[in-house]
C-alpha positions in Angstrom: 68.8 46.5 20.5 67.2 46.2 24.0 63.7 47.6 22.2 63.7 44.9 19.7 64.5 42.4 22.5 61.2 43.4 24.4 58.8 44.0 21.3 59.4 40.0 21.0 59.2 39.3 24.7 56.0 41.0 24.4 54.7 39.5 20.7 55.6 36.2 22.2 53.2 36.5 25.9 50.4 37.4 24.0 50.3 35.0 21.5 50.6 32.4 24.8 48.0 34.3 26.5 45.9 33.7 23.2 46.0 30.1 23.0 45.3 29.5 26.5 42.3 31.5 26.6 40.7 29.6 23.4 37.8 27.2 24.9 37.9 23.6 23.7 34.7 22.7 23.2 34.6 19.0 21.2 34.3 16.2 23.6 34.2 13.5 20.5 35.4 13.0 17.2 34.3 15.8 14.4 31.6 14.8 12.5 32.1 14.2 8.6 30.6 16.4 6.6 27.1 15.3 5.7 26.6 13.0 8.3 22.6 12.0 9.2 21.4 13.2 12.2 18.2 10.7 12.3 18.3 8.7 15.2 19.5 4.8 14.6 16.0 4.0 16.0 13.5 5.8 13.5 12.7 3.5 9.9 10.6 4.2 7.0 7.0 3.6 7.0 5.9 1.4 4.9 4.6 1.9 1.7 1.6 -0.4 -0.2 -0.2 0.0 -3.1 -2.9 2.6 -4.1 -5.8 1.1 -3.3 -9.1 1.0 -5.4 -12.6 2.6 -4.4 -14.6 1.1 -2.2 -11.4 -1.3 -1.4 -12.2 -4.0 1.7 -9.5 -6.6 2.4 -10.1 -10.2 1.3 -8.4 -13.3 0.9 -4.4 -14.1 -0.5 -4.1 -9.9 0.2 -0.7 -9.5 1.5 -0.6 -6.7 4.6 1.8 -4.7 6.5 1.2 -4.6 9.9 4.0 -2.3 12.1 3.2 -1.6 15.8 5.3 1.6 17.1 8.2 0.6 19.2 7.0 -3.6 18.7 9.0 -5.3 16.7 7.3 -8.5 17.9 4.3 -7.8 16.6 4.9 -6.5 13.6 5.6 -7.6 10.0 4.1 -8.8 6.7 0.6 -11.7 6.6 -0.8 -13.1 4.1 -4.7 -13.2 4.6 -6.1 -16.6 4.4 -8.7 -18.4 2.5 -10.7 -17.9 5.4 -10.5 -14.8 6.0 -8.2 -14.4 9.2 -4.8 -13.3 9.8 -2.5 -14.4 12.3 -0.5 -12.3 14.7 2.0 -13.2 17.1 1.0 -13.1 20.7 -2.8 -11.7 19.2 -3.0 -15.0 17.1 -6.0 -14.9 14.7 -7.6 -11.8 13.5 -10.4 -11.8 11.5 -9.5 -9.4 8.2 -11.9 -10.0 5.3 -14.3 -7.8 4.7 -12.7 -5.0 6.6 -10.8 -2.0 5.9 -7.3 -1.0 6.3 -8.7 1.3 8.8 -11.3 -1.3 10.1 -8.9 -3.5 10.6 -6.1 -1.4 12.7 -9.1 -0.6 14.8 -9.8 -4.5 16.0 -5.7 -4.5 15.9 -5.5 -1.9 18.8 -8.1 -3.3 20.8 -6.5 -7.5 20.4 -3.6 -5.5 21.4 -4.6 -3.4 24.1 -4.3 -6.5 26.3 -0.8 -7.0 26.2 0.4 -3.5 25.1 0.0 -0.5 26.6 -1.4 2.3 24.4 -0.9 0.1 20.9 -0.4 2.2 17.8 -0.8 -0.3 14.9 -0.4 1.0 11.2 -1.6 -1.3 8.9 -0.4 -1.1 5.0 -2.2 -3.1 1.9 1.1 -4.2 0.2 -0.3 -6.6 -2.3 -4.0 -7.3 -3.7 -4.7 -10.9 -5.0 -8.4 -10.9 -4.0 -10.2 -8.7 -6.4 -11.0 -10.2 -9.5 -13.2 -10.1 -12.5 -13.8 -12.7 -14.9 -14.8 -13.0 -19.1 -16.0 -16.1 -20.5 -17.4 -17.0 -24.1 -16.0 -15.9 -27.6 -13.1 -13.9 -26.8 -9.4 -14.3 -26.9 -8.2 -14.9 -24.0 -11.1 -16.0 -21.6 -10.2 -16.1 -17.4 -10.1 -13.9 -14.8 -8.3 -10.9 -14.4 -6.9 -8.9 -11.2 -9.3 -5.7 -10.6 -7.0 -2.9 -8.9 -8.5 -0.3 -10.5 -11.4 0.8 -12.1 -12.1 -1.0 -15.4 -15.1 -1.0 -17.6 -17.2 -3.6 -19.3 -15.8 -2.3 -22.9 -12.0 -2.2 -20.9 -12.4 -6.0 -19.8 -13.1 -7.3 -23.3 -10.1 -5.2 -24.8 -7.9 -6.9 -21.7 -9.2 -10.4 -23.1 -7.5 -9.9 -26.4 -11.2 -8.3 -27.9 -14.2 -10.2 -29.4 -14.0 -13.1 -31.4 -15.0 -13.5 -35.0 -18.6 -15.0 -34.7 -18.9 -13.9 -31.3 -22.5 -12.3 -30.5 -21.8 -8.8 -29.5 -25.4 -7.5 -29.1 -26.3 -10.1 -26.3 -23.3 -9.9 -24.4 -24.4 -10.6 -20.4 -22.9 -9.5 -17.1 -23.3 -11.6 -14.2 -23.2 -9.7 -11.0 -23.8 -11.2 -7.3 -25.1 -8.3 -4.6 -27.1 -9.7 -1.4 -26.8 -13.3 -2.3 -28.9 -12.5 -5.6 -27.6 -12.7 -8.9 -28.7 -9.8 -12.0 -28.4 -10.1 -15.3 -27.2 -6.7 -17.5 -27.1 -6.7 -20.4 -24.0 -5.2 -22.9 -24.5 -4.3 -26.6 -21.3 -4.3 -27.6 -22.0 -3.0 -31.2 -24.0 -0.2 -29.7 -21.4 1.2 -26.7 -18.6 1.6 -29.1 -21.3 3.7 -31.7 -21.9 5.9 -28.6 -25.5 4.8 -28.8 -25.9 3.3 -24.8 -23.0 4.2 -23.1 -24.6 3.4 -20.0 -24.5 -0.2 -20.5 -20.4 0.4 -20.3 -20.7 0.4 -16.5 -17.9 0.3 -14.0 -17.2 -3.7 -12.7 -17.1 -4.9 -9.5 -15.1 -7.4 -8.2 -16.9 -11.4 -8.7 -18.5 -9.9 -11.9 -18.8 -12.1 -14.9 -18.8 -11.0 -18.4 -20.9 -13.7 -21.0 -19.9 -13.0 -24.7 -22.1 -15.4 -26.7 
């Protein structure tokens, strides 16, 4: 009897011992299971649209502009018909014409007078100013937006195609470069028989298409 009485004296110190040696090591609640750990501070960057070649921003484009750790200065502008932006505290900044890249460049430098080391992003979240335009004996005459590439062939097809007496042998592109306007010329007849498919060329914005 007195063995079984210190067998449980002795089952009973260690398990004591054992519990006061374990370390507690949580100062705070226990995270839930698939909690974030991304600080509260950090956001998304923004996201725009992909942006043609040869892209330069003009006027009704809608930007993103975030400076890092500025809240103030950051946010969405519409650019206006004259070209310029406006900025709080950098008020307006000239943007047509320009780059995305262009245009952060003149950003940071405005900037660099109020902030120190500015780190502005700037993000092309809408296009409104790049448009072509088809007049004459198609469907649906007007101007359409140009946010990709788009042929003369893919222009008339956007229109609603050629109308019934229209002239498709003397169709005419209008093009404006350095102030000077050219004349192409666009055989319709002949592009879609593969016989000049370089007349099919790649428009630009401000181009006009004349179906007779």
């Amino acid at each position: 009897m007195k063995s079984i009485f210190l067998a449980f004296v002795c089952v009973a110190v260690t398990s004591g011992t054992s519990q006061a040696q374990t370390p507690s090591n949580q100062t705070g609640p226990t995270p839930s299971p698939g909690a974030s750990a991304t600080p509260l501070t950090a956001t998304a960057p923004p996201t725009g649209v992909a942006l043609p070649p040869g892209y330069v921003i003009g006027p009704e484009d809608v930007l993103t502009i975030v400076f890092w750790r500025d809240k103030d200065l950051s946010g969405d502008v519409q650019v206006r018909p004259d070209g310029k932006i406006s900025v709080p505290l950098l008020n307006d900044i000239s943007a047509a014409g320009l780059t995305p890249d262009e245009l952060r460049a003149k950003l940071s430098e405005a900037a660099a007078k109020f902030v120190q080391e500015p780190t502005p992003t700037v993000v092309v979240k809408e296009i409104h100013s790049r448009h072509v335009f088809i007049t004459g004996n198609v469907a649906k005459p007007g101007g359409i937006p140009l946010n990709s590439e788009m042929t003369v062939l893919q222009l008339i097809a956007a229109s609603g195609g050629l109308l019934e007496y229209a002239d498709s042998k003397n169709i005419v592109i209008i093009r404006t470069e350095n102030g000077r306007q050219k004349h192409l010329k666009f055989n319709y007849k002949d592009v879609i028989k593969q016989k000049k498919p370089e007349q099919n060329i790649v428009l630009k914005p401000g181009d006009t298409v004349v179906v007779p």
